[in-house]
PyMOL Python script that loads the backbone (N, CA, C, O; Angstrom):
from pymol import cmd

cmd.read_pdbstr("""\
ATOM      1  N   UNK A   1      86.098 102.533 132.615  1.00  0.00           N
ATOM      2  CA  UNK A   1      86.054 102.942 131.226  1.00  0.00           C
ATOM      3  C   UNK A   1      87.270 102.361 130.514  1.00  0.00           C
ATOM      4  O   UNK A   1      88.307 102.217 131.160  1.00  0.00           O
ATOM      5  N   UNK A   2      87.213 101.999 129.161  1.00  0.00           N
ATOM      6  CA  UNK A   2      88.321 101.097 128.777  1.00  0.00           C
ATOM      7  C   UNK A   2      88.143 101.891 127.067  1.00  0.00           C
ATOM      8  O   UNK A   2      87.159 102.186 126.390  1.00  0.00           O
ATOM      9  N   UNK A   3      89.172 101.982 126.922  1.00  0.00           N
ATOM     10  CA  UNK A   3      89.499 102.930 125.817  1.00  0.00           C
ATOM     11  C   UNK A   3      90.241 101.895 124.890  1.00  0.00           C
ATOM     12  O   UNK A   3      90.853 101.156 125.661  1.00  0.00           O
ATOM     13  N   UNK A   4      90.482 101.480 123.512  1.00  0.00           N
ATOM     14  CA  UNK A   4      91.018 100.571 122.910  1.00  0.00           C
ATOM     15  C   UNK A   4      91.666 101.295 121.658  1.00  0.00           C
ATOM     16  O   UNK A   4      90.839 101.389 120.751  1.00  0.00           O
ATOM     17  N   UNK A   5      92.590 101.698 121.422  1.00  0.00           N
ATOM     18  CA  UNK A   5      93.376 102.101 119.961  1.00  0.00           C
ATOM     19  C   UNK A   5      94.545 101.084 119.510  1.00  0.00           C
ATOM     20  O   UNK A   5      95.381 100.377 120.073  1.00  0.00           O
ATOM     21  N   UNK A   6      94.095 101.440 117.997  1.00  0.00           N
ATOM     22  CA  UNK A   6      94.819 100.221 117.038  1.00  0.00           C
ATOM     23  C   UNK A   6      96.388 101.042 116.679  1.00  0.00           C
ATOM     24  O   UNK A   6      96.084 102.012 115.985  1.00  0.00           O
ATOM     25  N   UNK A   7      97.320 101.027 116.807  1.00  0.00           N
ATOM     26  CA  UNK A   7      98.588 101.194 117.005  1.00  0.00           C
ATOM     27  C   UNK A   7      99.246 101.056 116.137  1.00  0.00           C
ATOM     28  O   UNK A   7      99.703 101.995 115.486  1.00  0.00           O
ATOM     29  N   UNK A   8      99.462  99.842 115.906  1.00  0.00           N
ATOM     30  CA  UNK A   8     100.616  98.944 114.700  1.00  0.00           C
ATOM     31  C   UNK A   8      99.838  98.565 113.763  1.00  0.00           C
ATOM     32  O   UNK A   8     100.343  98.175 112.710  1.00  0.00           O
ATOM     33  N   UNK A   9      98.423  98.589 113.925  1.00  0.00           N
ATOM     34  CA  UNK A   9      97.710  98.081 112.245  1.00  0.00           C
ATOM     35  C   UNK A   9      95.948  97.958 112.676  1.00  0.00           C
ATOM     36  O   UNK A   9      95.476  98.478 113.687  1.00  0.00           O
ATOM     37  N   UNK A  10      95.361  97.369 111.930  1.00  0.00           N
ATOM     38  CA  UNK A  10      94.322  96.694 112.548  1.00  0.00           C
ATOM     39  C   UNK A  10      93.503  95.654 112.833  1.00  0.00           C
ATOM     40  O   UNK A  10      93.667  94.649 112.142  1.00  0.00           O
ATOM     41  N   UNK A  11      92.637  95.627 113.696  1.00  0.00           N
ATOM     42  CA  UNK A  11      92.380  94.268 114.447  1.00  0.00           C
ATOM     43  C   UNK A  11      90.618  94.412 114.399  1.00  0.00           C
ATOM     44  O   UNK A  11      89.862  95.382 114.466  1.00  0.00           O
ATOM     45  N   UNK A  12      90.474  93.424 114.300  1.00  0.00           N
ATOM     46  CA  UNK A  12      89.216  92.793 114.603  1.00  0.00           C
ATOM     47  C   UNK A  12      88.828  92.761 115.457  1.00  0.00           C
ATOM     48  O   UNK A  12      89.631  91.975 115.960  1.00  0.00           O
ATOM     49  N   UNK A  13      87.912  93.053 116.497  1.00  0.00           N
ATOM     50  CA  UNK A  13      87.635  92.925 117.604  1.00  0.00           C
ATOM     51  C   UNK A  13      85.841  92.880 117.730  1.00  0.00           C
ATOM     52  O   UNK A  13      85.108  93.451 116.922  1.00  0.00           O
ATOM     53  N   UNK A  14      85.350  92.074 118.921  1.00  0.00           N
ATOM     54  CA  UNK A  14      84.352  91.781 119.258  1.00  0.00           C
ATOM     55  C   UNK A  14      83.605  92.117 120.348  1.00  0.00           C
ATOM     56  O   UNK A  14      83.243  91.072 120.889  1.00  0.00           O
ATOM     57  N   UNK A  15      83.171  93.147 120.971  1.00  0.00           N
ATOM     58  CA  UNK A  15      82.740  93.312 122.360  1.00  0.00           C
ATOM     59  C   UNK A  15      81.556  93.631 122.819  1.00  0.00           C
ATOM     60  O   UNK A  15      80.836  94.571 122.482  1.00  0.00           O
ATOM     61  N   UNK A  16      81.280  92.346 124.051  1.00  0.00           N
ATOM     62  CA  UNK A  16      80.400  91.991 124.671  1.00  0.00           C
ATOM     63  C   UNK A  16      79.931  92.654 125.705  1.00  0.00           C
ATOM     64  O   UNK A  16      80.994  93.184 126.030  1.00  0.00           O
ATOM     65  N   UNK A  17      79.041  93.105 126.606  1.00  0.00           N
ATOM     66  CA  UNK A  17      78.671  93.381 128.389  1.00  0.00           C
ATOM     67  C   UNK A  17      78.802  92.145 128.790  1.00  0.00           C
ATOM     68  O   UNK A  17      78.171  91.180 128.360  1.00  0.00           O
ATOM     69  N   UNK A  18      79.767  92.149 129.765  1.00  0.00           N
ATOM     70  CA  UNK A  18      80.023  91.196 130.748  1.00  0.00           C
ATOM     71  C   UNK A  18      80.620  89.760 130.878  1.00  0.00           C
ATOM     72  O   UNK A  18      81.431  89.347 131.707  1.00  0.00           O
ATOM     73  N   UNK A  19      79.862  88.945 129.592  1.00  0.00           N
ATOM     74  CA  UNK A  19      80.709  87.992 129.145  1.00  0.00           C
ATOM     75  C   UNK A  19      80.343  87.381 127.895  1.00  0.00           C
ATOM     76  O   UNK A  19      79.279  87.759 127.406  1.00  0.00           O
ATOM     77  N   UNK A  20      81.217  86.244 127.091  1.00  0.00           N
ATOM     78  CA  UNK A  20      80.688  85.549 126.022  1.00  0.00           C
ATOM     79  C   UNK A  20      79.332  85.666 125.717  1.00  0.00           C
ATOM     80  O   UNK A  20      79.278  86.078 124.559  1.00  0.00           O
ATOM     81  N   UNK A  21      78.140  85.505 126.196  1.00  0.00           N
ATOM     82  CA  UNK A  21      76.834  85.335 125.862  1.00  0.00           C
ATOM     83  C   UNK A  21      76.317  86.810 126.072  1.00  0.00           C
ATOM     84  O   UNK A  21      75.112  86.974 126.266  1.00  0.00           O
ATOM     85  N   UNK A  22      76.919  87.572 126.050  1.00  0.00           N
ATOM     86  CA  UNK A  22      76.379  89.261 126.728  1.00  0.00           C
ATOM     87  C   UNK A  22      75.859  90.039 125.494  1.00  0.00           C
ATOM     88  O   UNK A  22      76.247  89.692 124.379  1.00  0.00           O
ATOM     89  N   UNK A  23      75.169  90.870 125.610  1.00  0.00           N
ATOM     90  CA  UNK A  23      74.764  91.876 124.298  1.00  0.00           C
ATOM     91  C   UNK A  23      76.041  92.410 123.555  1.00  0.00           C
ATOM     92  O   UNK A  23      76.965  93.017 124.096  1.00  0.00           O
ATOM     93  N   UNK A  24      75.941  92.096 122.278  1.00  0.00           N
ATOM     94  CA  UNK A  24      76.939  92.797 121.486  1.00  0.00           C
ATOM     95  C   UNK A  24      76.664  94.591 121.564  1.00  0.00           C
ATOM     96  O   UNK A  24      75.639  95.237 121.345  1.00  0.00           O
ATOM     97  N   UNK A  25      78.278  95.103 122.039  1.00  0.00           N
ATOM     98  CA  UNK A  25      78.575  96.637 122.172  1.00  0.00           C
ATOM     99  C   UNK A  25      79.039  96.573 120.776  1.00  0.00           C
ATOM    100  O   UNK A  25      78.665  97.601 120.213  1.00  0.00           O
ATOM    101  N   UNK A  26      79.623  95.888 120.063  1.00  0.00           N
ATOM    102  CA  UNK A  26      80.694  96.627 118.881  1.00  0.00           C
ATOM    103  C   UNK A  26      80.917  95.012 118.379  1.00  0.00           C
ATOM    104  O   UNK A  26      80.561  94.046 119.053  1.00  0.00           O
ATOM    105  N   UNK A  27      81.610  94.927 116.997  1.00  0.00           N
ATOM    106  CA  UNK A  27      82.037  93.858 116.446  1.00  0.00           C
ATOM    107  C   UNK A  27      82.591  94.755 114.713  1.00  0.00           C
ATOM    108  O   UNK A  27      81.811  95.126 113.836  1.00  0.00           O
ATOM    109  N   UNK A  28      83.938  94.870 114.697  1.00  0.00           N
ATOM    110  CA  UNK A  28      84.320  94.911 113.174  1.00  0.00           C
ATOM    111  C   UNK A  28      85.977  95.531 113.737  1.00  0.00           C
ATOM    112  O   UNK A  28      86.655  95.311 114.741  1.00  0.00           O
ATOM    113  N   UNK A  29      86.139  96.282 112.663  1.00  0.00           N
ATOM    114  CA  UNK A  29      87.264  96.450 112.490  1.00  0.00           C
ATOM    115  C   UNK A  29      87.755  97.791 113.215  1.00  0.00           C
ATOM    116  O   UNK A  29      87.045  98.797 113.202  1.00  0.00           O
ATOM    117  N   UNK A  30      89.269  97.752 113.982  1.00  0.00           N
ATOM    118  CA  UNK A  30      89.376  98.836 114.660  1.00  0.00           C
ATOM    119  C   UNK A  30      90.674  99.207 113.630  1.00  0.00           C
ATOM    120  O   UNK A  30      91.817  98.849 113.916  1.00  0.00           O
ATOM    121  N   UNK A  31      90.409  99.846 112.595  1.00  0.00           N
ATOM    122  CA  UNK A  31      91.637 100.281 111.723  1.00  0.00           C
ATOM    123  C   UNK A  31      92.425 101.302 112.426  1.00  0.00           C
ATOM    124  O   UNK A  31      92.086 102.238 113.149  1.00  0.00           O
ATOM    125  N   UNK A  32      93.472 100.909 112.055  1.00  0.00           N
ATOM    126  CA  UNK A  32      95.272 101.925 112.658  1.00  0.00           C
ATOM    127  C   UNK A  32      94.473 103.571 112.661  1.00  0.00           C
ATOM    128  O   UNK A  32      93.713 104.291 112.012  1.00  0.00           O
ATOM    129  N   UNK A  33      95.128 103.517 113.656  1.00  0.00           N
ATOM    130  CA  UNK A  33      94.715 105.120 114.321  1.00  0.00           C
ATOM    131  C   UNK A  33      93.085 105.646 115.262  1.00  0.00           C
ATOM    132  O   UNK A  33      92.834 106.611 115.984  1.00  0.00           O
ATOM    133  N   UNK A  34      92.462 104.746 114.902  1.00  0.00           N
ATOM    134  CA  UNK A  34      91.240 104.396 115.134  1.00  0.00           C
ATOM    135  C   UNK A  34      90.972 104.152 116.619  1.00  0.00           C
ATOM    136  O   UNK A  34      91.680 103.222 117.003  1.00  0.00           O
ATOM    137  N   UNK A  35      90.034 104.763 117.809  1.00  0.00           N
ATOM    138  CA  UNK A  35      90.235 104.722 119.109  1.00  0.00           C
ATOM    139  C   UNK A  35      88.281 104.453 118.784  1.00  0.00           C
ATOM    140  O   UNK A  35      87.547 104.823 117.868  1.00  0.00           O
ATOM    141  N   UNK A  36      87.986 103.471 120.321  1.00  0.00           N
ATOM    142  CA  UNK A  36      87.126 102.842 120.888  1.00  0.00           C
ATOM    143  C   UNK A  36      86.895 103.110 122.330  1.00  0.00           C
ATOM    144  O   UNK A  36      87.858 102.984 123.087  1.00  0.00           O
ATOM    145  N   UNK A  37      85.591 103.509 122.868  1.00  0.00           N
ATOM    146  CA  UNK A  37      85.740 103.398 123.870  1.00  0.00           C
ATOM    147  C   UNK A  37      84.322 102.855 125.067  1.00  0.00           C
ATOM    148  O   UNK A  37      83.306 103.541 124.954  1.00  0.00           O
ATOM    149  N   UNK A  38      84.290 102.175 125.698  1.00  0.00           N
ATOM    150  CA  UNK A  38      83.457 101.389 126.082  1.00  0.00           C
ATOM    151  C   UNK A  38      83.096 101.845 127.875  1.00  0.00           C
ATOM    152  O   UNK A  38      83.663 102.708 128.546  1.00  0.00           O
ATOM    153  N   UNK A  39      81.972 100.923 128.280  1.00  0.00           N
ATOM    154  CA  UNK A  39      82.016 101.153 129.777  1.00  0.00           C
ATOM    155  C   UNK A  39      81.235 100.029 130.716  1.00  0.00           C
ATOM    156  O   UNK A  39      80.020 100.101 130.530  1.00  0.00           O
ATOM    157  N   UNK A  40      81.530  99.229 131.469  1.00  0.00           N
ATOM    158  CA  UNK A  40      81.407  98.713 132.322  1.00  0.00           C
ATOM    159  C   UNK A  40      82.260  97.391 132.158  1.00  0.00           C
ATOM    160  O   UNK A  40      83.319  97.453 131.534  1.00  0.00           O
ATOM    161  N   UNK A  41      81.656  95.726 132.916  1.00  0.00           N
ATOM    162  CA  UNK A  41      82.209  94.559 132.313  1.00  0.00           C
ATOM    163  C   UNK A  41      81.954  94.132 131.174  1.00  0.00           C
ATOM    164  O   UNK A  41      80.806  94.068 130.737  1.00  0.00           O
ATOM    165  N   UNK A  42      83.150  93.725 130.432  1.00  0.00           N
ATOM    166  CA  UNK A  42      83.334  93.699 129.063  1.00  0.00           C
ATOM    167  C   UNK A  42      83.984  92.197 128.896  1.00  0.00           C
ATOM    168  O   UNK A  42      84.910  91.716 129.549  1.00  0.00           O
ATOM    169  N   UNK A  43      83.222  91.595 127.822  1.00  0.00           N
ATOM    170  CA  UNK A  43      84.677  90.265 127.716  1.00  0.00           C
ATOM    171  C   UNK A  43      84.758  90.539 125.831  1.00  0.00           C
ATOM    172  O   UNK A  43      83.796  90.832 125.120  1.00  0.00           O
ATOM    173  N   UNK A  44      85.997  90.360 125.444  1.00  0.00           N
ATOM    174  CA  UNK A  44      86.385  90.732 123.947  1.00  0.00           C
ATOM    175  C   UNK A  44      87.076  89.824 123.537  1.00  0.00           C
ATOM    176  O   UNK A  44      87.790  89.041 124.164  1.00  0.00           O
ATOM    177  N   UNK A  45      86.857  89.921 122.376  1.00  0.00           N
ATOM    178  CA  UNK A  45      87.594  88.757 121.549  1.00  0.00           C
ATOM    179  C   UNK A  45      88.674  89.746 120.509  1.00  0.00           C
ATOM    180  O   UNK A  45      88.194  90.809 120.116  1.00  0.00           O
ATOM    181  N   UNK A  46      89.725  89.489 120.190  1.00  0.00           N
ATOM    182  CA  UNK A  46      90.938  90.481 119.418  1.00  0.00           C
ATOM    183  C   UNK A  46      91.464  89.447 118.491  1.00  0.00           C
ATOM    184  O   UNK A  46      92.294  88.583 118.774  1.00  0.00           O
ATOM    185  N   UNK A  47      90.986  89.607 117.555  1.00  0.00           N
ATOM    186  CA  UNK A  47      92.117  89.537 116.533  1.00  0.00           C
ATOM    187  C   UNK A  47      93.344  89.440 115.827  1.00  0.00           C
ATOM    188  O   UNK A  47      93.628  88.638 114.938  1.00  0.00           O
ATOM    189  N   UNK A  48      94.320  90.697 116.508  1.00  0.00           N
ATOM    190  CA  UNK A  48      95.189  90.988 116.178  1.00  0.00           C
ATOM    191  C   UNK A  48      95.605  91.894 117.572  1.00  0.00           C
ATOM    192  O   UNK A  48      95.953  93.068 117.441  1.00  0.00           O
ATOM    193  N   UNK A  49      95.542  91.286 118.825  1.00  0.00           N
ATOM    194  CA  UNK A  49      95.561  92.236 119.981  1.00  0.00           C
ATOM    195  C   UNK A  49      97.268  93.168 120.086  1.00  0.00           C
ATOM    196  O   UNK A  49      97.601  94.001 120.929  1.00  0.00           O
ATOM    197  N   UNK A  50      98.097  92.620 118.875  1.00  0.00           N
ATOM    198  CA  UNK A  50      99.454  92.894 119.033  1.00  0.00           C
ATOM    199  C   UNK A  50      99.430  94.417 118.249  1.00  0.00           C
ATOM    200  O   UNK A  50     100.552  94.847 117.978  1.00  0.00           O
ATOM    201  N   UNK A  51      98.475  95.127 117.926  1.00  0.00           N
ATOM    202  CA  UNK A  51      98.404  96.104 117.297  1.00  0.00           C
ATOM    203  C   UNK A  51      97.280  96.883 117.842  1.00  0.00           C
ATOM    204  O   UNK A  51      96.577  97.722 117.281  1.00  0.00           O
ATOM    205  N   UNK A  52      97.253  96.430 119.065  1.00  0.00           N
ATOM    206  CA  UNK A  52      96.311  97.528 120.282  1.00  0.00           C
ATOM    207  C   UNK A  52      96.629  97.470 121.374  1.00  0.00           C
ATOM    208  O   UNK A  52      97.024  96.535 122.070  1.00  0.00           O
ATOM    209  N   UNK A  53      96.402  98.847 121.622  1.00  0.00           N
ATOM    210  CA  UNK A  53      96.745  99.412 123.121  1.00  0.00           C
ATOM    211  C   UNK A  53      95.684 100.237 123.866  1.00  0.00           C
ATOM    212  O   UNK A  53      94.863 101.079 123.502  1.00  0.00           O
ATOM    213  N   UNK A  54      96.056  99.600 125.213  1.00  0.00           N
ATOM    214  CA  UNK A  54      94.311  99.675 125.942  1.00  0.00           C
ATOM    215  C   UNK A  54      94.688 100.575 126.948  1.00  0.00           C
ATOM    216  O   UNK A  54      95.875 100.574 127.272  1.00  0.00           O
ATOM    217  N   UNK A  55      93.746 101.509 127.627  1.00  0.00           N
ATOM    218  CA  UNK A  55      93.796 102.359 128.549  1.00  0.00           C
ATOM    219  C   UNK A  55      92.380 101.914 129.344  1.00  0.00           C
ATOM    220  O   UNK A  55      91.251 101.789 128.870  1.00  0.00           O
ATOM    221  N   UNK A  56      92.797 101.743 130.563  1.00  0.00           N
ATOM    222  CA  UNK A  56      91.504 101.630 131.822  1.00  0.00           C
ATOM    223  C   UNK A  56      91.583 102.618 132.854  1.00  0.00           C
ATOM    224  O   UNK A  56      92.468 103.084 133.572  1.00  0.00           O
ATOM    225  N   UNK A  57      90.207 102.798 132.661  1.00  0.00           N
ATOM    226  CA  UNK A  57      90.164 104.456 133.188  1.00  0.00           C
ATOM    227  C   UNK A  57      91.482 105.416 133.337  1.00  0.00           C
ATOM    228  O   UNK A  57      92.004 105.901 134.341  1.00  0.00           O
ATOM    229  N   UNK A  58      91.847 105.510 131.824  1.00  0.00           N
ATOM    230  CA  UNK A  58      92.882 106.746 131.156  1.00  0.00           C
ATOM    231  C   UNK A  58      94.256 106.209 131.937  1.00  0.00           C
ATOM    232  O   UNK A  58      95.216 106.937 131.687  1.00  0.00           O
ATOM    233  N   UNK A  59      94.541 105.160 132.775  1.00  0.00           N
ATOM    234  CA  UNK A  59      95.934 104.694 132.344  1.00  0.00           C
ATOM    235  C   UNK A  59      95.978 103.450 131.728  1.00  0.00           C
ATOM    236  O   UNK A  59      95.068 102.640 131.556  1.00  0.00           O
ATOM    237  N   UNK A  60      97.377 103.391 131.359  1.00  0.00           N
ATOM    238  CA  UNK A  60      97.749 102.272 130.015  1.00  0.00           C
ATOM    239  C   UNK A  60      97.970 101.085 130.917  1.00  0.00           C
ATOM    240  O   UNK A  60      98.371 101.071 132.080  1.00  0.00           O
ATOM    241  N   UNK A  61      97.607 100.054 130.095  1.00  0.00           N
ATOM    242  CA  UNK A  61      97.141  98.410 130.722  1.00  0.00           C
ATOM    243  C   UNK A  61      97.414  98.010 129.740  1.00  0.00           C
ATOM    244  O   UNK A  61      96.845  98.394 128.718  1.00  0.00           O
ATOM    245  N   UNK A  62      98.808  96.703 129.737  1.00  0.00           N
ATOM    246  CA  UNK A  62      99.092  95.743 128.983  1.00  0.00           C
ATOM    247  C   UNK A  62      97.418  94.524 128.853  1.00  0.00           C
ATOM    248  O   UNK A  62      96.650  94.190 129.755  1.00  0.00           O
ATOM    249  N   UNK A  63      97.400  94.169 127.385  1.00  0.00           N
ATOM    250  CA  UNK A  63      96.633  93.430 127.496  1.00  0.00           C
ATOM    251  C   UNK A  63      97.516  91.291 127.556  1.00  0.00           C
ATOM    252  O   UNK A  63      98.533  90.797 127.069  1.00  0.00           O
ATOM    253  N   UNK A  64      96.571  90.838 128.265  1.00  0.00           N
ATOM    254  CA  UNK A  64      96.961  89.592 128.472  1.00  0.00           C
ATOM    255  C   UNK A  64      97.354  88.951 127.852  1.00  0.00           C
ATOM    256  O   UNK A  64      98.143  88.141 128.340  1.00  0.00           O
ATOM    257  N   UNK A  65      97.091  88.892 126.489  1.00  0.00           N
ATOM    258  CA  UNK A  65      97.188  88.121 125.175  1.00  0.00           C
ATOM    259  C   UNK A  65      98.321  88.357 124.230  1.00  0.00           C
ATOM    260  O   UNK A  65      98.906  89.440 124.209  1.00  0.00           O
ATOM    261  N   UNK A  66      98.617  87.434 123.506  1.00  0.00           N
ATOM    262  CA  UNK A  66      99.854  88.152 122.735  1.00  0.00           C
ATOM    263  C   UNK A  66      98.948  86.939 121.247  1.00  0.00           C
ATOM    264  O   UNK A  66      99.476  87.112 120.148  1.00  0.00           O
ATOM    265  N   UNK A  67      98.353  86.409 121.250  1.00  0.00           N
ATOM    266  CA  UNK A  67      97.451  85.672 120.009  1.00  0.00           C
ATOM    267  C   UNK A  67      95.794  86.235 120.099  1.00  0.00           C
ATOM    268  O   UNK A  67      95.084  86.863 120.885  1.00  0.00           O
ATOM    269  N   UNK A  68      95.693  85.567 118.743  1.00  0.00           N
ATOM    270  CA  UNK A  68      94.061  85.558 118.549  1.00  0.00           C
ATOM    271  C   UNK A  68      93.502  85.076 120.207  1.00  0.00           C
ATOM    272  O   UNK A  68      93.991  84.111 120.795  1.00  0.00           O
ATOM    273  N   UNK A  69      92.525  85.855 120.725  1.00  0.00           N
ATOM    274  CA  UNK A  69      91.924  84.846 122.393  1.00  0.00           C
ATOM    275  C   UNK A  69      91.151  86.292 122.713  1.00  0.00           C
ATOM    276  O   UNK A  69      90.953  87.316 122.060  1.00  0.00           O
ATOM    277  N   UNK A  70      90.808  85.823 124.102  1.00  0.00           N
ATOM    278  CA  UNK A  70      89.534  86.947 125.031  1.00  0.00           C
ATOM    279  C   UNK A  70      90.275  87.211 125.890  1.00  0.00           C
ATOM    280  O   UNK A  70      91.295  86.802 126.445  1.00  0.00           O
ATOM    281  N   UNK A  71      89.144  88.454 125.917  1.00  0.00           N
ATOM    282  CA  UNK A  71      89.831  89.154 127.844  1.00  0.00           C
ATOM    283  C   UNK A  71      88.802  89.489 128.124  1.00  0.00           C
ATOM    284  O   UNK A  71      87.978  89.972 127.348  1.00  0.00           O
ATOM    285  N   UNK A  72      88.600  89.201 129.817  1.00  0.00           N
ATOM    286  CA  UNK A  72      87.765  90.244 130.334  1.00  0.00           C
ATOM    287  C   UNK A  72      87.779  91.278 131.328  1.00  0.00           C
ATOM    288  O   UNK A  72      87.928  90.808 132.456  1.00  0.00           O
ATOM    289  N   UNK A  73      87.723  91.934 131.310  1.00  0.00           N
ATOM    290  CA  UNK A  73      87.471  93.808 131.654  1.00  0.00           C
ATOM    291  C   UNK A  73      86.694  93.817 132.588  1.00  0.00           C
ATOM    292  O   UNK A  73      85.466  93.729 132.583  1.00  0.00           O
ATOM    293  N   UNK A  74      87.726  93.972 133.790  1.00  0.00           N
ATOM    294  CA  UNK A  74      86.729  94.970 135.086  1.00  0.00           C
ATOM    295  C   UNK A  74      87.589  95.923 135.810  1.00  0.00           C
ATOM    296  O   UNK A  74      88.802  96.008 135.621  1.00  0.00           O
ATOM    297  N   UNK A  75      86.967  96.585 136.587  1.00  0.00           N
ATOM    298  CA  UNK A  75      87.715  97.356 137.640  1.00  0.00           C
ATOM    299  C   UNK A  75      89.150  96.777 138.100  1.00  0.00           C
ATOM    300  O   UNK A  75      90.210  97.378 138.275  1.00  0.00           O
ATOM    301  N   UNK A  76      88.837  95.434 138.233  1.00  0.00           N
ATOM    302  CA  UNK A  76      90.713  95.518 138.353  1.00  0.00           C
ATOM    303  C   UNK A  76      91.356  95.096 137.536  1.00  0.00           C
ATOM    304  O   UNK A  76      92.365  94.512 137.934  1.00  0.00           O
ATOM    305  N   UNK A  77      91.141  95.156 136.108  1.00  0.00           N
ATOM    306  CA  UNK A  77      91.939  95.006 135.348  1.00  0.00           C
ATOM    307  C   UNK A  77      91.554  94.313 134.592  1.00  0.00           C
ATOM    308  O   UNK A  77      90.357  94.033 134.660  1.00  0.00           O
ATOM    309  N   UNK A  78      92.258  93.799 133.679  1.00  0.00           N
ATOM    310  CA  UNK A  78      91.979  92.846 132.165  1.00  0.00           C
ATOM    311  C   UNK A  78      92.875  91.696 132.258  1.00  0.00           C
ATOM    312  O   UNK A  78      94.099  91.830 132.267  1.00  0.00           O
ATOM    313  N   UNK A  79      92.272  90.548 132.329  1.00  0.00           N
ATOM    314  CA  UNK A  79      92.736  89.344 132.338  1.00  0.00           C
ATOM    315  C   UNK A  79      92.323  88.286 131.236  1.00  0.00           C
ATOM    316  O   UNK A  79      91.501  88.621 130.383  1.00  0.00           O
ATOM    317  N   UNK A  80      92.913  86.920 131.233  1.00  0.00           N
ATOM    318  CA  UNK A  80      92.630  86.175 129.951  1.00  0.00           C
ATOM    319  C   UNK A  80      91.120  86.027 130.272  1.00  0.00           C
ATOM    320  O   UNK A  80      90.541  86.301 131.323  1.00  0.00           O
ATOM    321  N   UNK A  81      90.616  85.522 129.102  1.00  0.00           N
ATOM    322  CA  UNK A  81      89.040  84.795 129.174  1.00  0.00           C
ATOM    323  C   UNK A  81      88.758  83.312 128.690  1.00  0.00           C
ATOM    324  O   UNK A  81      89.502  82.743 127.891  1.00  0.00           O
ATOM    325  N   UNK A  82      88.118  82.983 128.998  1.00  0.00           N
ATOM    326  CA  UNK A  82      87.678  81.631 127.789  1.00  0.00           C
ATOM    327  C   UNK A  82      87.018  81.972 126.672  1.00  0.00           C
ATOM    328  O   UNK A  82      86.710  81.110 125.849  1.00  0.00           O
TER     329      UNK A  82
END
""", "prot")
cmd.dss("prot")
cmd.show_as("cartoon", "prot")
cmd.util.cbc("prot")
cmd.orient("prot")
């Protein structure tokens, strides 16, 4: 389970099942204060990932990115994407 809140402002975000070509879960804006929360493999695209903070299964997980780019989301963790 991957939980996503906007922190420092907000971000754009895009999220897929599993990868780039996967069914859209969500796509718009995660405005400041604003919490998301999703479940299984995920690949996302962020916006503004410097103004979100991610929890996988309820502990906190730096995300990979520090620019506009993807990650993808599994059980062990969140790593870059293409």
């Amino acid at each position: 389970r991957l939980e996503l809140v906007a922190v420092g402002g907000d971000s754009w975000i895009l999220v897929r099942r599993g990868s780039r070509q996967g069914a859209e879960l969500f796509q718009g804006i995660l405005a400041r204060g604003q919490r998301r929360r999703f479940l299984g493999r995920l690949w996302i695209r962020m916006g503004a990932p410097w103004n979100v903070e991610a929890r996988l299964d309820g502990k906190p997980v730096p995300l990979p990115i520090a620019q506009v780019g993807n990650v993808l989301v599994t059980r062990a963790g969140i790593r870059p994407a293409p």
